[in-house]
C-alpha positions as CSV (number, residue, x, y, z in Angstrom):
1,X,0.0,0.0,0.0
2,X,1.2,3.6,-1.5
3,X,0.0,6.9,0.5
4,X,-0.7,10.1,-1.3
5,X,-1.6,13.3,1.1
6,X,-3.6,16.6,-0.3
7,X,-1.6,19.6,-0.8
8,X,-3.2,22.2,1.3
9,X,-5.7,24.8,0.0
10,X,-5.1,23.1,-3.6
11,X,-9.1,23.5,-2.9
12,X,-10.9,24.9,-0.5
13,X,-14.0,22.5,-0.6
14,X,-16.0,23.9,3.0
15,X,-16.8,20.6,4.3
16,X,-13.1,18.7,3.7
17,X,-11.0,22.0,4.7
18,X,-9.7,23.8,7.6
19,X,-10.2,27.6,7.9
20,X,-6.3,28.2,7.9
21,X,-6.1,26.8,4.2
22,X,-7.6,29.9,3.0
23,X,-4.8,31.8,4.1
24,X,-1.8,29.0,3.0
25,X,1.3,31.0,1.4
26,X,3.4,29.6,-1.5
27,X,5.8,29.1,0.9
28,X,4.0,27.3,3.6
29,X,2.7,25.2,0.5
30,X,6.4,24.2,-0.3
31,X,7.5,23.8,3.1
32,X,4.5,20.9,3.1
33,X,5.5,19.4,0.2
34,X,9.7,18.9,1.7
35,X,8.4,17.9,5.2
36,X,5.8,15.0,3.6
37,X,8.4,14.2,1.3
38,X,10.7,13.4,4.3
39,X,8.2,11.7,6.1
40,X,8.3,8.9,3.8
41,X,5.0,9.8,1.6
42,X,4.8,8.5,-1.9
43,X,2.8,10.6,-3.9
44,X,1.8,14.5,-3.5
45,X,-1.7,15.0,-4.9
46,X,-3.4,18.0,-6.8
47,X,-6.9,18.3,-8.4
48,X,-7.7,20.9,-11.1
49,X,-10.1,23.0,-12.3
50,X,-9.6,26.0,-14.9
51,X,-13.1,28.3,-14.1
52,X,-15.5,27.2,-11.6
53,X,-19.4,27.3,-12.4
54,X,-20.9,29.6,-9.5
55,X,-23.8,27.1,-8.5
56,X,-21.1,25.4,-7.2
57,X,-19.3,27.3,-4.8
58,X,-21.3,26.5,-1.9
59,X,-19.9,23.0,-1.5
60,X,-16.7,23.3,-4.0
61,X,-15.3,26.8,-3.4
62,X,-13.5,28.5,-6.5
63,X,-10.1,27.8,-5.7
64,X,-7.9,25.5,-7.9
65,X,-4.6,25.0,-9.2
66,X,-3.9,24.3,-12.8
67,X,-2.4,20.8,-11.8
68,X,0.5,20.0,-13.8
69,X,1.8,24.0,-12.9
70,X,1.4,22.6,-9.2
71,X,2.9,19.5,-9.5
72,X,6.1,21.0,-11.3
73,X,6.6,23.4,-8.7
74,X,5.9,20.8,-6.1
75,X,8.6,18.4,-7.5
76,X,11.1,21.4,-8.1
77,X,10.8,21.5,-4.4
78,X,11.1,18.2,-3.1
79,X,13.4,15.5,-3.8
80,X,11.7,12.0,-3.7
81,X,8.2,12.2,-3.4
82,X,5.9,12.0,-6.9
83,X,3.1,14.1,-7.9
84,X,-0.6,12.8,-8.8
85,X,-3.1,14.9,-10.6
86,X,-6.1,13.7,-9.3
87,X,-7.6,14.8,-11.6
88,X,-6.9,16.7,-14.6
89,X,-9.3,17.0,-17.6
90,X,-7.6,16.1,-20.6
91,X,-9.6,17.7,-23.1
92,X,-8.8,21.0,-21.6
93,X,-5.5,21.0,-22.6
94,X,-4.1,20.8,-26.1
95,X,-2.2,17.0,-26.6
96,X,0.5,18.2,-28.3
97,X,1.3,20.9,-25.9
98,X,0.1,18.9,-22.7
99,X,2.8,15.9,-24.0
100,X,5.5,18.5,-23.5
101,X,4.5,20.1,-20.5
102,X,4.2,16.6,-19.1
103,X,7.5,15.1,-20.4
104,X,9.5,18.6,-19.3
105,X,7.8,18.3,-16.2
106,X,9.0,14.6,-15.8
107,X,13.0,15.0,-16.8
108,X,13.6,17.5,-14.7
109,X,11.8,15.8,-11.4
110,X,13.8,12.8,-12.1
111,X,10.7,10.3,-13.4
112,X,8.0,11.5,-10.5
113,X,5.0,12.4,-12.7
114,X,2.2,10.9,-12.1
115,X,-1.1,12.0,-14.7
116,X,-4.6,11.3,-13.3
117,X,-6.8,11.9,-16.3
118,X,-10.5,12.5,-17.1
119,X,-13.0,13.7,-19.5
120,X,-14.6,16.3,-17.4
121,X,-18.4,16.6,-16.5
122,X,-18.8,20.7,-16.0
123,X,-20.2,22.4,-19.3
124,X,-19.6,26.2,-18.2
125,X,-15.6,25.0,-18.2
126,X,-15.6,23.3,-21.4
127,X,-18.1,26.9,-22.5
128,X,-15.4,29.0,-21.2
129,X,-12.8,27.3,-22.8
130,X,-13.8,26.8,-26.2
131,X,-13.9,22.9,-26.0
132,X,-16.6,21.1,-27.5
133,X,-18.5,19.0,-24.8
134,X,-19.8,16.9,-26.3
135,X,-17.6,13.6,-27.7
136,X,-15.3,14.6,-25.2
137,X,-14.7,10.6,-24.4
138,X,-13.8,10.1,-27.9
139,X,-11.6,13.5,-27.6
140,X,-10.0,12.2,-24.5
141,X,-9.2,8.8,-26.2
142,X,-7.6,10.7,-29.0
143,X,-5.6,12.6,-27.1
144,X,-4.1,9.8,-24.7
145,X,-3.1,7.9,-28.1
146,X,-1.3,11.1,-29.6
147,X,0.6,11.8,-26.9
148,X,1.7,7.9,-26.1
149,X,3.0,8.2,-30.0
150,X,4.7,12.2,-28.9
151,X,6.2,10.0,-26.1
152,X,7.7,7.1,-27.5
153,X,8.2,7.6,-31.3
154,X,11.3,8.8,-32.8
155,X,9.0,10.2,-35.8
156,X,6.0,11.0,-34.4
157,X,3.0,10.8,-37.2
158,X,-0.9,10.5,-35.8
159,X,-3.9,11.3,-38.2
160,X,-6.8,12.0,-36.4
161,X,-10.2,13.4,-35.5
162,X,-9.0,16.0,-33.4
163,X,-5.1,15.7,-33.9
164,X,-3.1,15.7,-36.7
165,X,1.0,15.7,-37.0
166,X,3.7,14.6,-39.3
167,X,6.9,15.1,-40.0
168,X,8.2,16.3,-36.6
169,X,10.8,15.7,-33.9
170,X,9.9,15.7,-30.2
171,X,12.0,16.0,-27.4
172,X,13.0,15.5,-24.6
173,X,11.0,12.1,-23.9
174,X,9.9,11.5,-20.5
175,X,12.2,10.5,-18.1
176,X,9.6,7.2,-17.2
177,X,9.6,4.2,-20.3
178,X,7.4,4.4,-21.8
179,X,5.9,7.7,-20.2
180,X,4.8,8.7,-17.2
181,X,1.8,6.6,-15.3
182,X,-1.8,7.5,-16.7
183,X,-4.6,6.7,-14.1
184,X,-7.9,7.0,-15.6
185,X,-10.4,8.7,-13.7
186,X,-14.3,8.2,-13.6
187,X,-16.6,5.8,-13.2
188,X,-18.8,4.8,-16.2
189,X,-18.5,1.8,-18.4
190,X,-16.5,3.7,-21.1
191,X,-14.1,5.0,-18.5
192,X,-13.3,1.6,-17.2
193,X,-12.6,0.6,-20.5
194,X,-10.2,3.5,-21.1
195,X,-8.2,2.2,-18.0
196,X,-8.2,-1.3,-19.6
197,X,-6.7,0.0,-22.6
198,X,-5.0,3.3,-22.4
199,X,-4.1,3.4,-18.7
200,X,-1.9,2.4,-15.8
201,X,-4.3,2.6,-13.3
202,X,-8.0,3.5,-12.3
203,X,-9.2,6.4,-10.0
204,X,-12.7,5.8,-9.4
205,X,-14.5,8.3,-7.6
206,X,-18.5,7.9,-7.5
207,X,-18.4,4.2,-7.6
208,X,-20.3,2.5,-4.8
209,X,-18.2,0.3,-2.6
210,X,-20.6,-3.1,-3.5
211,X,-19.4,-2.2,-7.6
212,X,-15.8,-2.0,-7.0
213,X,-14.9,-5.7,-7.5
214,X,-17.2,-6.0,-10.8
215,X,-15.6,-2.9,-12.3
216,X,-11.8,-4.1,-11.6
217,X,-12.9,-7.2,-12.7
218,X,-13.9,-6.0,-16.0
219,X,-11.2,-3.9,-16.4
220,X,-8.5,-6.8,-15.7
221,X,-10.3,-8.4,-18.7
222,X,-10.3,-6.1,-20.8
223,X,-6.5,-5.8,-19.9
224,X,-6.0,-9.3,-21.0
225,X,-7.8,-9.1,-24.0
226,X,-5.7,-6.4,-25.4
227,X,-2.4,-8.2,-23.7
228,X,-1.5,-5.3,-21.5
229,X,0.2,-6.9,-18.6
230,X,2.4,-5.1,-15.8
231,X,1.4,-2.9,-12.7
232,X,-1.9,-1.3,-12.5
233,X,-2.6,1.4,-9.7
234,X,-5.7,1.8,-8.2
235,X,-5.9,4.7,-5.3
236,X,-8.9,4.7,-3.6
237,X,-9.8,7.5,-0.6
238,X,-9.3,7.2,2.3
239,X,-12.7,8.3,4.2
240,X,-15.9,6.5,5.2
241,X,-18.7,8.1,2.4
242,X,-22.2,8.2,2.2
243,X,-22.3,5.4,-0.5
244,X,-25.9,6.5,-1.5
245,X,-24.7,10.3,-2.5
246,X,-20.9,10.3,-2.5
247,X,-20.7,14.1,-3.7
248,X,-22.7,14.9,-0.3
249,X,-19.2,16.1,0.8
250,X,-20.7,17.2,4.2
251,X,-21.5,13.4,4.6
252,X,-17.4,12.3,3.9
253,X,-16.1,11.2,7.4
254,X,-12.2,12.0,7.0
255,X,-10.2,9.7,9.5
256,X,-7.8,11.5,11.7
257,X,-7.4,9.2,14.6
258,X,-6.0,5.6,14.9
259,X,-8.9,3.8,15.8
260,X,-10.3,5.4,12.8
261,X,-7.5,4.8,10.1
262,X,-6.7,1.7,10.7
263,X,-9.7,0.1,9.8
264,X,-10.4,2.3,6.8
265,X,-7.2,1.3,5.4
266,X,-7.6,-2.6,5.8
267,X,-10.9,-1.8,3.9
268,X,-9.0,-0.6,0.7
269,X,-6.6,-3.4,0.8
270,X,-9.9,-5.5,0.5
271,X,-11.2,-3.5,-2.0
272,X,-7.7,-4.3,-4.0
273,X,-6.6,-0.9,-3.5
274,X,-3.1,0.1,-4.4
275,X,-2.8,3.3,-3.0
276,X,-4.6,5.1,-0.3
277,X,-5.7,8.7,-0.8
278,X,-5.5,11.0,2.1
279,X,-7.5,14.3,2.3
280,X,-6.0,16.6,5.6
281,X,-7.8,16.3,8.9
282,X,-10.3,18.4,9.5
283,X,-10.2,21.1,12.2
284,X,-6.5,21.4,12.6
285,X,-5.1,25.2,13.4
286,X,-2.5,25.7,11.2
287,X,-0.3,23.9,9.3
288,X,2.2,23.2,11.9
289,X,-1.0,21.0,13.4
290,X,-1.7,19.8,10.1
291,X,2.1,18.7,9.8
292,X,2.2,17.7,12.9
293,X,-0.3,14.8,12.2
294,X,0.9,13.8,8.8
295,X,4.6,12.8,10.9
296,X,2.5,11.0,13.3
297,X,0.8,8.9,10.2
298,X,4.2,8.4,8.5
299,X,5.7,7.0,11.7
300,X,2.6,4.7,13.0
301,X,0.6,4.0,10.4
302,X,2.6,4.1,7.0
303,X,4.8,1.2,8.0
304,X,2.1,-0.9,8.9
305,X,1.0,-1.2,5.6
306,X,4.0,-1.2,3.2
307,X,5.0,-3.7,0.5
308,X,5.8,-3.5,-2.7
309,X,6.8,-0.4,-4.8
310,X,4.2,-0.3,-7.8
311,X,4.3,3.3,-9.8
């Protein structure tokens, strides 16, 4: 089992922050980022949104990072750690310009990129950015497969729908062979079978607990089907969720004590978690609280649970 922690005030979602995040410096971001990575953490986590719709700011709040401009900054600060967008919506970003961002970002951290990818769901985004909604599964498929070519082609062609290139270097190549980890993130039918055969990995995030096992099962066929073998990641949150109405955030009970972890944790590894995904406790007051707790995890909780390596 891998452990990822939140960045603070990459969000500031009311029900799953502290007040203090609201106030979170660039600096006391970065001087989270080199204590975690201490601490023994594997992965630094980021979400992402470019505009937020305004119905939504009662339970979302408008802040968010563009993720891969956090990450790099995050990596540039730390030394072993690796950095998960969780997630980023692909069609939002142009393939051919996203494939270098990503493959700059990943030579010059050393190999710690991590991409957690989706389609997107919020139409007054994709309005505000000039992106077509709809067909944006077909988009995202599109773009995964043009950048895999970017990434591991000497002479890059792809003929597309949406992307079209020829007749052009590009370099540097990521760092990671054949490129850096894509986890797929959603939870419909089409998304699981974009994990299967695009991805390294599965974030699902809506799915009910009692679905889990079929979904994973189907995507591990699929997998075999197209004869994709090797690691396959699949972080799961850490927090006890209203399984009838998992975006009732309010309802998300985020573990903080040991009594609470430990059994939450066990419950991933049965859900054939590979990675736990940790949001901050609640109602710390400050971040010297907040780091307080996240050395207490590392030294008597993270060991408990490690084996293997994976991503």
């Amino acid at each position: 089992m891998k452990f990822a922690i939140r960045v603070p005030a990459n969000f500031l979602y009311p029900a799953l922050t502290s007040p203090w995040e609201a106030q979170v410096t660039g600096a006391d971001t970065m001087r989270f980022a080199r204590a975690v990575d201490d601490f023994g953490f594997d992965w630094l986590w980021v979400s992402e949104h470019i505009v937020q719709d305004p119905r939504l700011l009662p339970s979302m709040g408008a802040r968010f990072y563009e993720g891969l401009t956090a990450m790099t900054a995050l990596l540039g600060a730390t030394q072993r750690i690796r950095a998960l967008s969780f997630i980023a919506v692909l069609p939002y970003h142009h393939p051919v310009v996203y494939a270098k961002a990503i493959a700059t970002a990943d030579v010059l951290s050393g190999g710690r990129v991590i991409m957690g990818l989706g389609v997107g769901y919020m139409r007054r985004e994709f309005k505000a950015l000039g992106v077509p909604f709809e067909r944006r599964g077909r988009r995202t498929d599109e773009y995964l497969r043009s950048m895999k070519e970017l990434w591991t082609s000497d002479q890059p062609v792809f003929h597309g729908e949406f992307v079209d290139f020829e007749n052009i270097l590009f370099e540097p190549k990521p760092m990671q062979k054949p490129h850096p980890p894509i986890l797929v993130g959603g939870d419909s039918r089409p998304v699981l079978r974009r994990a299967a055969h695009l991805g390294d990995g599965w974030l699902p995030w809506l799915t009910p607990r009692r679905d889990l096992g079929a979904c994973l099962t189907y995507i591990h066929e699929e997998r075999a089907k197209q004869g994709r073998t090797g690691p396959f990641e699949v972080p799961m949150l850490l927090a006890d969720m209203d399984e009838e109405n998992r975006l009732d955030f309010g309802r998300f009970r985020i573990p903080r004590t040991r009594d609470e972890i430990l059994p939450l944790i066990e419950r991933l590894e049965g859900d054939q978690a590979t990675t736990a995904v940790l949001h901050l406790p609640v109602g710390t007051s400050g971040i010297g609280e907040c780091l307080d707790w996240a050395g207490w995890f590392a030294r008597d909780i993270i060991p408990q649970f490690r084996s293997g390596s994976g991503c």
